[in-house]
C-alpha positions in Angstrom: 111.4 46.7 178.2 110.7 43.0 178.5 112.6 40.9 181.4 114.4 39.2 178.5 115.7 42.2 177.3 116.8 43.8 181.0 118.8 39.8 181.2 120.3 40.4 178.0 121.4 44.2 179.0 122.4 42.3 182.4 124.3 39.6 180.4 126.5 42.1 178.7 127.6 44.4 181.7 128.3 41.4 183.3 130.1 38.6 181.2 130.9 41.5 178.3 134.9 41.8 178.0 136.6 40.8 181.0 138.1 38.1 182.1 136.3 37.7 185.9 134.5 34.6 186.9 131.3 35.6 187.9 130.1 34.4 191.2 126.4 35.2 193.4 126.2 35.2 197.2 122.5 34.6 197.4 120.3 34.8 200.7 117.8 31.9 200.5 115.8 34.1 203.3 114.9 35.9 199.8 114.7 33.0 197.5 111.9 30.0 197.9 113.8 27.0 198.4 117.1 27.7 197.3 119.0 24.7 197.2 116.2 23.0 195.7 116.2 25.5 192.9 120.3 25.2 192.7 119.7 21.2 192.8 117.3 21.4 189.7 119.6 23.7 187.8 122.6 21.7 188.7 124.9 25.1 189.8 128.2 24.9 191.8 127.3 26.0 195.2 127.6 25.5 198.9 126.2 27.1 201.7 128.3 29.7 203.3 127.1 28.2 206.9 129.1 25.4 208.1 128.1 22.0 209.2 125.2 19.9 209.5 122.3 22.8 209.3 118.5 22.2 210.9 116.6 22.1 207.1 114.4 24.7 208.1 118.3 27.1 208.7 119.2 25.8 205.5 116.5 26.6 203.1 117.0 30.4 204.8 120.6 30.4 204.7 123.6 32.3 202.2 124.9 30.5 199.1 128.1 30.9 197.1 126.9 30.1 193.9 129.2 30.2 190.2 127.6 31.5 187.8 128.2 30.3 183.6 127.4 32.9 181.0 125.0 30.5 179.4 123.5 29.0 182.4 119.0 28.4 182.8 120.0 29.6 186.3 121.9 32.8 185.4 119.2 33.6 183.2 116.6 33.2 186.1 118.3 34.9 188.6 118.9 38.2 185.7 115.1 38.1 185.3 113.4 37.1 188.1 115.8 37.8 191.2 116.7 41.6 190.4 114.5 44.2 192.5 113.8 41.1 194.7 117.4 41.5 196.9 118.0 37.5 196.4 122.0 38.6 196.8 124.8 40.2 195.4 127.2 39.6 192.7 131.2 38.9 192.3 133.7 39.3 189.9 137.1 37.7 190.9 139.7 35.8 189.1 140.3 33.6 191.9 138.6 30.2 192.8 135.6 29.1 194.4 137.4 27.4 197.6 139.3 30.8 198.0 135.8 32.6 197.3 134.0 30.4 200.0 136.6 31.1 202.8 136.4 34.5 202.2 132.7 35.1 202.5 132.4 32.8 205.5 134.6 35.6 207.6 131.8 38.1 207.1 128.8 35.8 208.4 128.7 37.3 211.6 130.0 40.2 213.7 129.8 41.6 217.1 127.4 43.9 218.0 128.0 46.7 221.2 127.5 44.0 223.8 129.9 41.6 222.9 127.1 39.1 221.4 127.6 38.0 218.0 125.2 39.1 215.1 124.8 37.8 211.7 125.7 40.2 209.7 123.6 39.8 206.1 126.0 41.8 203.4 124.8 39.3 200.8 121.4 41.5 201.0 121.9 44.1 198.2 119.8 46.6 200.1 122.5 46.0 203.1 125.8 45.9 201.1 124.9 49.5 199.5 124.9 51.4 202.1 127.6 49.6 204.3 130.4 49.7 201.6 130.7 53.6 201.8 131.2 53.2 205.3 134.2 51.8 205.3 137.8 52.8 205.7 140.3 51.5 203.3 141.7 48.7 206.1 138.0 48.0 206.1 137.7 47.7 202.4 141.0 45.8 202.1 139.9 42.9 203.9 136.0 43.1 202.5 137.5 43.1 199.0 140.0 40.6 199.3 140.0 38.1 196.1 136.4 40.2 195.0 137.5 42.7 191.9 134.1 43.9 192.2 130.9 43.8 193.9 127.7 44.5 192.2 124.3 45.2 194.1 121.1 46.6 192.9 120.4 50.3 193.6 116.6 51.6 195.0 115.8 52.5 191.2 116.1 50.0 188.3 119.7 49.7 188.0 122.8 48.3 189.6 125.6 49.4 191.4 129.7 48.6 190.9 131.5 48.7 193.7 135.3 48.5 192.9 138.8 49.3 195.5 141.5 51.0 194.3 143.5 49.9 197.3 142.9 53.4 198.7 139.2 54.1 198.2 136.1 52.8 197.2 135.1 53.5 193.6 131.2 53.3 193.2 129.2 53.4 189.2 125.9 53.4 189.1 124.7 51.1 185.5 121.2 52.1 184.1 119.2 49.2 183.0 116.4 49.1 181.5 113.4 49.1 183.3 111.0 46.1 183.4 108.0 45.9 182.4 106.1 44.1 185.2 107.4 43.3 188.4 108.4 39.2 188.6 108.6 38.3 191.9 109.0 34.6 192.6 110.6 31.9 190.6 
């Protein structure tokens, strides 16, 4: 299956019938200059980090980024950026101001000394395994204005992650699988 083909199969899961905005949180730790790449392609974003940042904390840092059906950029991040962890995806109905202040909550937490830690759920391979963790106060706030989160699995495919308001509702969606690896943009 060609890279254009896995985006296409991509595009439909993920702009196919509903009526969600679909949004990225992507780690620029994974990324080559991210908001040089979001400059070029002219996205909506914003850094999730507030303030003036050091450039070198910047280029590393976690974007909110909207994402158009027929976007150069969506495309890119479909082929190139999954099986490379550059973030997870977002449907919501709600805006990107409401988006931003809700993602900024979850930058850091506290680890078992009292020290803050930043805590990196925009890394699919993170957000996977922390979701079914959580109680359903837990997924209540984590969920918020988000309908769904999606993150890819370990195999070639992606993961749904949806909240009933009681529990966490997880799909797994085959995709087809690539046929080289495309690792940087």
């Amino acid at each position: 299956m060609s890279a254009q083909e896995r985006s296409d199969a991509l595009h439909r899961v993920l702009f196919g019938g509903n009526d969600h905005l679909l949004y990225a949180v992507l780690d620029g730790a994974s990324i080559s200059n991210l908001p040089l790449l979001l400059a070029q392609h002219d996205i909506v974003n914003i850094c999730l980090f507030r303030g003036e940042l050091d450039p070198e904390l910047a280029q590393t840092a976690p974007y909110l980024v909207e994402l158009p059906a027929e976007s150069p950029f969506t495309k890119l991040l479909f082929t190139k950026g999954m099986g490379n962890h550059w973030g997870i995806l977002v449907h919501s109905k709600d805006d990107f101001r409401t988006l931003r202040m809700h993602f900024r909550k979850f930058l850091s937490v506290w680890g078992p000394d009292g020290k803050p830690l930043y805590f990196r759920y925009y890394d699919p391979r993170v957000l996977r395994i922390y979701l079914p963790t959580c109680n359903a106060d837990e997924l209540r706030v984590l969920f918020g204005p988000v309908d769904a989160y999606f993150a890819e699995g370990e195999a070639a495919d992606l993961l749904r992650f949806g909240f009933s308001g009681t529990a966490l509702a997880q799909q797994q969606l085959t995709l087809p699988p690539m046929e080289s690896s495309v690792k940087d943009a």
